[in-house]
C-alpha positions, -999 to 999 in steps of 0.1 A, spaced: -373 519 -29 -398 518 -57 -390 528 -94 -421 555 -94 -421 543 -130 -460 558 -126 -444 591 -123 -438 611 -150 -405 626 -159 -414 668 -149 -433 651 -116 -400 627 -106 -378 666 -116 -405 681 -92 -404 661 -61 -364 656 -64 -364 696 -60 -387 697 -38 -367 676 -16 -331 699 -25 -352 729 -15 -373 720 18 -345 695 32 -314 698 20 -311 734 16 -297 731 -19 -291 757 -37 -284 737 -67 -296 743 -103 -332 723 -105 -331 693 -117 -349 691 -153 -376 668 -166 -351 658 -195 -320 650 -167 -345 626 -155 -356 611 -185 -317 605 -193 -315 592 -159 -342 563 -166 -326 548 -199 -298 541 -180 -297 506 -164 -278 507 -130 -264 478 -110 -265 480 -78 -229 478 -75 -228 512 -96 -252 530 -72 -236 522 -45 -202 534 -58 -221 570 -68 -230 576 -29 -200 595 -11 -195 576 24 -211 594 52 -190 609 74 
């Protein structure tokens, strides 16, 4: 999947709710524009993704 790096921070925090509210369901406090700036400066490996995904069941 791309980065979106063209995307700015509030429109990454937009779509992501977006996606909670139409799909999931969620009724989850919105994701911020500054959650996903903190998100970006963070390097992940793969490895470390992966390990942040529950299994499906």
């Amino acid at each position: 999947m791309p980065p979106f790096r063209q995307l700015k921070d509030q429109e990454v925090a937009d779509l992501l709710n977006h996606v909670l509210t139409a799909f999931a369901k969620s009724k989850a406090k919105p994701i911020a524009a500054a959650e996903v700036k903190a998100q970006r400066a963070r390097a992940f490996s793969p490895q470390e993704v992966l390990r942040s995904r529950p299994p499906v069941k």
